[in-house]
Gaussian input, Z-matrix of N, CA and C with variables (Angstrom, degrees):
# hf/3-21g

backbone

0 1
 N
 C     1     B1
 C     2     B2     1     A1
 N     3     B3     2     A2     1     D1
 C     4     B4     3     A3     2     D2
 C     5     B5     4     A4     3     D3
 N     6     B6     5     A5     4     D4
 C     7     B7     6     A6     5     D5
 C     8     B8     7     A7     6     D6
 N     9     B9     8     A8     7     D7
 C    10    B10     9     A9     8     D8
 C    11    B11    10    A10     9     D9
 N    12    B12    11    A11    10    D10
 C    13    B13    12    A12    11    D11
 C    14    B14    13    A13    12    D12
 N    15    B15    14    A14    13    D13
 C    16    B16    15    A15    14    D14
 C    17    B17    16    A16    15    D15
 N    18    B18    17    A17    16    D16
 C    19    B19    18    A18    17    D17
 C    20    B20    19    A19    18    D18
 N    21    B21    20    A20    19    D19
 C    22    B22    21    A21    20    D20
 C    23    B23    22    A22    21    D21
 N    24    B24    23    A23    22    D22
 C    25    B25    24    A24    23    D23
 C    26    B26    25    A25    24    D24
 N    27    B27    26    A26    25    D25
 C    28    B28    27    A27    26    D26
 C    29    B29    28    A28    27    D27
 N    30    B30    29    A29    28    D28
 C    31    B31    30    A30    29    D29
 C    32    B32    31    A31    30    D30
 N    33    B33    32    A32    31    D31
 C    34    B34    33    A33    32    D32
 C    35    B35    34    A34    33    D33
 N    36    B36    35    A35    34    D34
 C    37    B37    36    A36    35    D35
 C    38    B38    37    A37    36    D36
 N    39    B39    38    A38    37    D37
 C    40    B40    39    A39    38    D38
 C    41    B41    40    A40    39    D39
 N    42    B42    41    A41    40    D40
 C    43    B43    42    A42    41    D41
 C    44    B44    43    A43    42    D42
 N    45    B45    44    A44    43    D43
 C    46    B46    45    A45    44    D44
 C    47    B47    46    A46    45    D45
 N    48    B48    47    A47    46    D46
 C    49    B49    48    A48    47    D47
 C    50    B50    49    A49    48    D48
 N    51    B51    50    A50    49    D49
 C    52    B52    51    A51    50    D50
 C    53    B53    52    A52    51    D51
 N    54    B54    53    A53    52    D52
 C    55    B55    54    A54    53    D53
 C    56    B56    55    A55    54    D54
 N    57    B57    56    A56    55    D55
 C    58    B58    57    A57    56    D56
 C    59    B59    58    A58    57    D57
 N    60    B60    59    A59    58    D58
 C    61    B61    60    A60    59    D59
 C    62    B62    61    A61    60    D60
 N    63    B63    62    A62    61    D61
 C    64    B64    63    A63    62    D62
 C    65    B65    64    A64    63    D63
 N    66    B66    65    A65    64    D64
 C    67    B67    66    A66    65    D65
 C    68    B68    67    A67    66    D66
 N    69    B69    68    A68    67    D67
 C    70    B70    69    A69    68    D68
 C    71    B71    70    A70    69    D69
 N    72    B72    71    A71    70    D70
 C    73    B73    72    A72    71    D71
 C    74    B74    73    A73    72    D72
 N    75    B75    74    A74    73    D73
 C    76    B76    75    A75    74    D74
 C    77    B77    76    A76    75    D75
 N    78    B78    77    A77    76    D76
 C    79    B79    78    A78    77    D77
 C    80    B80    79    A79    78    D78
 N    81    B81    80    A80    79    D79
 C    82    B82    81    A81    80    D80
 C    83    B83    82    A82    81    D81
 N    84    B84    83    A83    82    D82
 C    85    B85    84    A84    83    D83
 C    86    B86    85    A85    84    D84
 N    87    B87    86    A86    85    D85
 C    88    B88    87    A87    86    D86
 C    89    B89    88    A88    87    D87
 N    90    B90    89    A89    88    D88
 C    91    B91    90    A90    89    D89
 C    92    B92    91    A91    90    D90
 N    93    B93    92    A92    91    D91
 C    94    B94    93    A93    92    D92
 C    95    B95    94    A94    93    D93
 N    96    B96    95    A95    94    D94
 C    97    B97    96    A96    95    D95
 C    98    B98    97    A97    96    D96
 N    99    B99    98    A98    97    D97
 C   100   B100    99    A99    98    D98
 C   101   B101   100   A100    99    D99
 N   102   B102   101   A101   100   D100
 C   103   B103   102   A102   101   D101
 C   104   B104   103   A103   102   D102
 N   105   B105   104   A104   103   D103
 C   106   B106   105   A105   104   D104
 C   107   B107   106   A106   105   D105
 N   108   B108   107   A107   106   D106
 C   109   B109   108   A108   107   D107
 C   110   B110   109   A109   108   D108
 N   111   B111   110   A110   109   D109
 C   112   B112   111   A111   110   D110
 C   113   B113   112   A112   111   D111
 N   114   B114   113   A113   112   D112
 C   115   B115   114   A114   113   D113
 C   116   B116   115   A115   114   D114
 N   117   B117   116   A116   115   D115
 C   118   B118   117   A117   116   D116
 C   119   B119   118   A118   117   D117
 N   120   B120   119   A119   118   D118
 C   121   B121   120   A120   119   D119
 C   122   B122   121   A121   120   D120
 N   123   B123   122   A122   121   D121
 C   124   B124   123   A123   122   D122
 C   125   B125   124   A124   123   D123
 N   126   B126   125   A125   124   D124
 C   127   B127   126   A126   125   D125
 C   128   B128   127   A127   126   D126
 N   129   B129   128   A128   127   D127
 C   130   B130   129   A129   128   D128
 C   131   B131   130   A130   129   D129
 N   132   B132   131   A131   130   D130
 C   133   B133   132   A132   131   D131
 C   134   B134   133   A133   132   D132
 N   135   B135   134   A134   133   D133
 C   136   B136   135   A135   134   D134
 C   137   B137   136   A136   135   D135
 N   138   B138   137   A137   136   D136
 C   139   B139   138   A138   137   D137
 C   140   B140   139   A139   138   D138
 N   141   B141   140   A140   139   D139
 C   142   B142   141   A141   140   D140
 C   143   B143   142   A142   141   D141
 N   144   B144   143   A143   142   D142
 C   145   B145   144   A144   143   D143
 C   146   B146   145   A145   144   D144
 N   147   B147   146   A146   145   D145
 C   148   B148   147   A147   146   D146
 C   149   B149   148   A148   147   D147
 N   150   B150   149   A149   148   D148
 C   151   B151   150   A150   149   D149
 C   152   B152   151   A151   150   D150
 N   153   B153   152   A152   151   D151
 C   154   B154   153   A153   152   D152
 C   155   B155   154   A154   153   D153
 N   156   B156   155   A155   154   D154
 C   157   B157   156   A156   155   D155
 C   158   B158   157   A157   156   D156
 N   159   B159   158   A158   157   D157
 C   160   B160   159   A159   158   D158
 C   161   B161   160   A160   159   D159
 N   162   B162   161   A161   160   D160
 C   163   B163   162   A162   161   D161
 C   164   B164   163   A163   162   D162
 N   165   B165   164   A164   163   D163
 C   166   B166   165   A165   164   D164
 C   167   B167   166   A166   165   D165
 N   168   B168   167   A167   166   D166
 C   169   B169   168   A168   167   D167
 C   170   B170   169   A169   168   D168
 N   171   B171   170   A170   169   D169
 C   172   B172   171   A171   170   D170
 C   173   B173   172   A172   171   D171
 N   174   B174   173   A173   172   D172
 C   175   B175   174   A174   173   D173
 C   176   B176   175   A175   174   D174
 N   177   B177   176   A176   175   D175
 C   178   B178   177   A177   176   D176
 C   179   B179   178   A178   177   D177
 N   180   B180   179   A179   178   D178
 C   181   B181   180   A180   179   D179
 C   182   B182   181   A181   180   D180
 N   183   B183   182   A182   181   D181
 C   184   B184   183   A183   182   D182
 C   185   B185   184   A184   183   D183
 N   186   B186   185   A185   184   D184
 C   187   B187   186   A186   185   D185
 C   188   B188   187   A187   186   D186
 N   189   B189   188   A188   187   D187
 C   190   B190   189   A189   188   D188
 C   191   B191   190   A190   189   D189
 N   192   B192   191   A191   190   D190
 C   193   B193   192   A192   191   D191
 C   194   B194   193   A193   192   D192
 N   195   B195   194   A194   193   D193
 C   196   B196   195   A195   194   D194
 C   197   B197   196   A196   195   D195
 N   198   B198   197   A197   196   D196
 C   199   B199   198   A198   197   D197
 C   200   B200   199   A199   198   D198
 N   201   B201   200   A200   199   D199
 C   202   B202   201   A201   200   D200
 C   203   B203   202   A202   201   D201
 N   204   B204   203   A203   202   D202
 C   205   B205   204   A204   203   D203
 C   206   B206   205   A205   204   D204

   B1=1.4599
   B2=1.5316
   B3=1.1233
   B4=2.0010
   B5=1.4051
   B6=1.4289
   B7=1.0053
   B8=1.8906
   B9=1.1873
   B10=1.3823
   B11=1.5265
   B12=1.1901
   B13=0.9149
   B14=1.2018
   B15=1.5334
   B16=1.7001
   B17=1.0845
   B18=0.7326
   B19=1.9042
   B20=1.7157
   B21=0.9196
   B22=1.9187
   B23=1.5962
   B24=0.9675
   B25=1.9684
   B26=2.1400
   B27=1.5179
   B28=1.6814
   B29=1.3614
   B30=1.6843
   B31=1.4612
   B32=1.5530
   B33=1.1617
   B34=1.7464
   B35=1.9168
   B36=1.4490
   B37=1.4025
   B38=1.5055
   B39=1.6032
   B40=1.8191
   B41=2.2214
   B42=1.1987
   B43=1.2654
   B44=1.4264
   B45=1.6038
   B46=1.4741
   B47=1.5906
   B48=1.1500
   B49=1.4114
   B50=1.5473
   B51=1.4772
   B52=1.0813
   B53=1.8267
   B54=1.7130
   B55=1.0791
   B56=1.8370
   B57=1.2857
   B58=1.2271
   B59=1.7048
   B60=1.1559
   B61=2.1135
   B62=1.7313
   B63=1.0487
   B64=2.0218
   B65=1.7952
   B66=1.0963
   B67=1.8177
   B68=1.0494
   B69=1.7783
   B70=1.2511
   B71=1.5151
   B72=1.5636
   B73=2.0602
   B74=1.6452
   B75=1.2076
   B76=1.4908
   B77=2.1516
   B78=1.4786
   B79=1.3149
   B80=1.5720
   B81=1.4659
   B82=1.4019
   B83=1.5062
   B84=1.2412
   B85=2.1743
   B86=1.4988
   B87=1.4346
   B88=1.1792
   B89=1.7283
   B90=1.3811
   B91=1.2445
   B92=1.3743
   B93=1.7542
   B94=1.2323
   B95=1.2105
   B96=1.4424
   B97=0.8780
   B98=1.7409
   B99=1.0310
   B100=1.4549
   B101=1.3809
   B102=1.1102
   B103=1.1773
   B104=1.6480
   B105=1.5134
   B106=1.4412
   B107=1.5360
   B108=1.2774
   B109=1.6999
   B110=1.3846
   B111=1.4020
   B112=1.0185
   B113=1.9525
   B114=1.8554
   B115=1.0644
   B116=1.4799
   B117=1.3973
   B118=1.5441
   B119=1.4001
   B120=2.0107
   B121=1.4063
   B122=1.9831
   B123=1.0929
   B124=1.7925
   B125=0.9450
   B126=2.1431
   B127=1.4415
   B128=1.3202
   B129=1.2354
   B130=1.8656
   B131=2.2891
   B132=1.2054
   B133=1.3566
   B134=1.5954
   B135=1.2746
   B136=1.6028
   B137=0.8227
   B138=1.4016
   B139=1.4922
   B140=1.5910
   B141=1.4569
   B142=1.0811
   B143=1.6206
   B144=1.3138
   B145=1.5376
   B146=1.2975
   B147=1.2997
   B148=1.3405
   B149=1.4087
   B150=1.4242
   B151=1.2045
   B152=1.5532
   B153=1.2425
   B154=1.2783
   B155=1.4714
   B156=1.1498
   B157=1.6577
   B158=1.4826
   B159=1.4341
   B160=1.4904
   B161=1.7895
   B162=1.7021
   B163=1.7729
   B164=1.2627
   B165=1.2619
   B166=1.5414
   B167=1.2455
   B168=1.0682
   B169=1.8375
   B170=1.3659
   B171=1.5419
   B172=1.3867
   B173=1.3853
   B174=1.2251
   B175=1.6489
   B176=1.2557
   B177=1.8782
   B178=1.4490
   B179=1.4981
   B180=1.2579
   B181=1.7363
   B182=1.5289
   B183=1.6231
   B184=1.5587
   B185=1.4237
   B186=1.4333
   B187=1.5683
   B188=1.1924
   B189=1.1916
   B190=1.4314
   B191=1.1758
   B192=1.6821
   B193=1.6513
   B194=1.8793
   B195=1.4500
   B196=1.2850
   B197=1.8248
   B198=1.2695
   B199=1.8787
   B200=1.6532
   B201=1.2213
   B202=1.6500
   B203=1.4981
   B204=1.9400
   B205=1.3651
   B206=1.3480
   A1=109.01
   A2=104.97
   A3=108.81
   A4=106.13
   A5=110.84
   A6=130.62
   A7=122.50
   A8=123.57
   A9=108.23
   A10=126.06
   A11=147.78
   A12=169.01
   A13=121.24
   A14=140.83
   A15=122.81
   A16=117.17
   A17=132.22
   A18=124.84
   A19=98.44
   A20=132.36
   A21=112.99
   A22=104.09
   A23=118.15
   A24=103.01
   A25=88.26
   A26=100.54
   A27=96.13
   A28=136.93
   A29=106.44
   A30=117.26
   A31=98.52
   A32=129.45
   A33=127.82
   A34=92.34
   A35=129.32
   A36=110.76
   A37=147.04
   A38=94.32
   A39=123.95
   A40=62.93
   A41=107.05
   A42=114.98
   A43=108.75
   A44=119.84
   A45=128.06
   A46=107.94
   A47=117.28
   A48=121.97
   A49=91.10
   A50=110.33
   A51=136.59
   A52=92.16
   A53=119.97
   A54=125.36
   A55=100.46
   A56=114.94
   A57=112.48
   A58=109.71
   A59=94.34
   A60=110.81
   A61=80.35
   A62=106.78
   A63=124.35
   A64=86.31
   A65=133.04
   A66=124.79
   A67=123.84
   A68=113.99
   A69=104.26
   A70=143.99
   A71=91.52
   A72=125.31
   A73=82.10
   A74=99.48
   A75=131.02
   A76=84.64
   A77=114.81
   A78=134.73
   A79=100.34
   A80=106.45
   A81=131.22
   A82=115.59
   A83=111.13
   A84=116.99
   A85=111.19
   A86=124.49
   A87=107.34
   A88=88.99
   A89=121.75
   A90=108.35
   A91=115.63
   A92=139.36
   A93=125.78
   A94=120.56
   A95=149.31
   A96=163.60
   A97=93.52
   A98=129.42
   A99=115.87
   A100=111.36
   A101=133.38
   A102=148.21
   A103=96.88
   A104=110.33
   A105=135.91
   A106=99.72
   A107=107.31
   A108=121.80
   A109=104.04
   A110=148.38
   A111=148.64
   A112=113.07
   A113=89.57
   A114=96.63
   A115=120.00
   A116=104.56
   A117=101.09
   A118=136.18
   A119=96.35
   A120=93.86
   A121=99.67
   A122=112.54
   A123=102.35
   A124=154.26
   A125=104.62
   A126=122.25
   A127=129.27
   A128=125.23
   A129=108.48
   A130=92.28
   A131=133.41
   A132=114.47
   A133=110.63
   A134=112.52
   A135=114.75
   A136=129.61
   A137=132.17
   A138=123.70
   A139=109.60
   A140=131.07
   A141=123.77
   A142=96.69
   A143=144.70
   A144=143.10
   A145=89.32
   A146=159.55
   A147=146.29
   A148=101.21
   A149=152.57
   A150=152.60
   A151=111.39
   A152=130.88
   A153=140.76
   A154=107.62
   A155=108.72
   A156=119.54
   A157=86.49
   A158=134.60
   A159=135.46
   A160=96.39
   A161=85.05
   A162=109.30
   A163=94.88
   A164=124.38
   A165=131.55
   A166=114.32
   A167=126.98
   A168=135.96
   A169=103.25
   A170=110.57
   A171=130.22
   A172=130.12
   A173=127.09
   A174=128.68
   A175=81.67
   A176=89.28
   A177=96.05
   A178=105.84
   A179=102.36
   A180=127.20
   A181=112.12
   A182=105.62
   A183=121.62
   A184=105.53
   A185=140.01
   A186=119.66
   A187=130.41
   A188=130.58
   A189=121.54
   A190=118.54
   A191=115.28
   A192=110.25
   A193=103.55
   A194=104.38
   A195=93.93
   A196=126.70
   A197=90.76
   A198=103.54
   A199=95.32
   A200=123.95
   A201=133.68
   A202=102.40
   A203=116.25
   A204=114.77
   A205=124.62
   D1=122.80
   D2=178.76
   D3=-73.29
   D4=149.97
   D5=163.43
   D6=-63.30
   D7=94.18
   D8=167.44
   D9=-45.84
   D10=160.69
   D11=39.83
   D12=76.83
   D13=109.48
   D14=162.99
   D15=-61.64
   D16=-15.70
   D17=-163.06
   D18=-34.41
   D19=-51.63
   D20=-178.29
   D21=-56.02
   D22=-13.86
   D23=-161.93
   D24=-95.69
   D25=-45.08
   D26=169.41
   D27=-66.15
   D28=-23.56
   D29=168.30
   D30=-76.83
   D31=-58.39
   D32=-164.24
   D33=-70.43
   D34=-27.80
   D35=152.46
   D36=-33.32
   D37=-36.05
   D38=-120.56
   D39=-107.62
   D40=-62.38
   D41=-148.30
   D42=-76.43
   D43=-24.32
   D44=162.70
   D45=-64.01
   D46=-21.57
   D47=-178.38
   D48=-60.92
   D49=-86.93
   D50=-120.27
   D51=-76.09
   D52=-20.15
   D53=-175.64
   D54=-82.31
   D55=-26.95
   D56=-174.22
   D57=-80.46
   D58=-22.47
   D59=-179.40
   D60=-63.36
   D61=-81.54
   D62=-142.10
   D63=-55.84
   D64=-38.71
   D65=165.40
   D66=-58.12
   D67=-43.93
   D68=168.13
   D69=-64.14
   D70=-23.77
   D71=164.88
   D72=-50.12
   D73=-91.99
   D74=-149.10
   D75=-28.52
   D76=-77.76
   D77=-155.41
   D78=-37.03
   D79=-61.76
   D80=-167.97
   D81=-65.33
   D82=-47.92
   D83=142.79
   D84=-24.06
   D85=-46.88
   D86=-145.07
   D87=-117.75
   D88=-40.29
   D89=-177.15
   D90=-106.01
   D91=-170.21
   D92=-165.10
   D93=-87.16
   D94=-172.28
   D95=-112.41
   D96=-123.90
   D97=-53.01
   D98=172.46
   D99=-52.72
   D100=-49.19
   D101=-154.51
   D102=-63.46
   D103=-56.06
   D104=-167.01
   D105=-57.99
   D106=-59.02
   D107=179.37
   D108=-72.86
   D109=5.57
   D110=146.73
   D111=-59.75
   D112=-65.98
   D113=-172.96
   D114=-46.91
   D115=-40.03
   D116=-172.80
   D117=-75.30
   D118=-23.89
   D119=177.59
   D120=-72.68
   D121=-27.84
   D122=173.79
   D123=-73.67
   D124=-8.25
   D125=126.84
   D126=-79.64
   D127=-15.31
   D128=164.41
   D129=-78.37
   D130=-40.67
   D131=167.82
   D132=-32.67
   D133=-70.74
   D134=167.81
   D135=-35.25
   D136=-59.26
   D137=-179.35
   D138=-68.83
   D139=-11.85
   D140=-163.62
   D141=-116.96
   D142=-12.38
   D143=-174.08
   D144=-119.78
   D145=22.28
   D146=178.55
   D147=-122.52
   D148=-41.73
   D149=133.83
   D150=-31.65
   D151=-33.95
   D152=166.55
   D153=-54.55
   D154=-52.52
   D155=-154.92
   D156=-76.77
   D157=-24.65
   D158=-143.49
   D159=-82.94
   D160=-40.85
   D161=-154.77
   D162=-72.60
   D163=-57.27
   D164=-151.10
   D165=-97.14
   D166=-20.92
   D167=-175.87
   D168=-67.90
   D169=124.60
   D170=172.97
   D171=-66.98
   D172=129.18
   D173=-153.02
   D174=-56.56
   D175=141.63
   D176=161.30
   D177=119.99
   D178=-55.60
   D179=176.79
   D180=-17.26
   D181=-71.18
   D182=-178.46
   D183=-66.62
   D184=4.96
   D185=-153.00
   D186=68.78
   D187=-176.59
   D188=177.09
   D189=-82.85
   D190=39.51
   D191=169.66
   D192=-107.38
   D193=3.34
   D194=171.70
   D195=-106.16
   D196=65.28
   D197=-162.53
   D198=-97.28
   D199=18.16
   D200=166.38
   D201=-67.47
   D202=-59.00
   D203=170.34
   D204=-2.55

């Protein structure tokens, strides 16, 4: 039996990114500059501890939605 593929865990990655970018636009437009520089250092945290969590998390971790292992 072959192994599938992640591609859903990198696309549903890819797209939490990109929804957390266009909020942080959106947030940082409207309120000040701390706020803005908040947002961003907590999407580059995201993009950089969420691939982490992917790599290193011990079977089992997610429940039984992680049967990709």
């Amino acid at each position: 039996m072959r192994r599938r593929p992640n591609a859903p865990i990198f696309l549903a990655l890819l797209l939490s990114i990109v929804v957390i970018m266009i909020a942080a636009g959106l947030l940082s437009g409207i309120a000040d500059l701390p706020t803005g520089a908040a947002l961003g250092v907590a999407s580059v945290l995201v993009v950089i501890l969420l691939p982490l969590l992917f790599m290193f998390a011990p079977r089992g971790f997610f429940g039984r939605s992680d049967k990709f292992r």
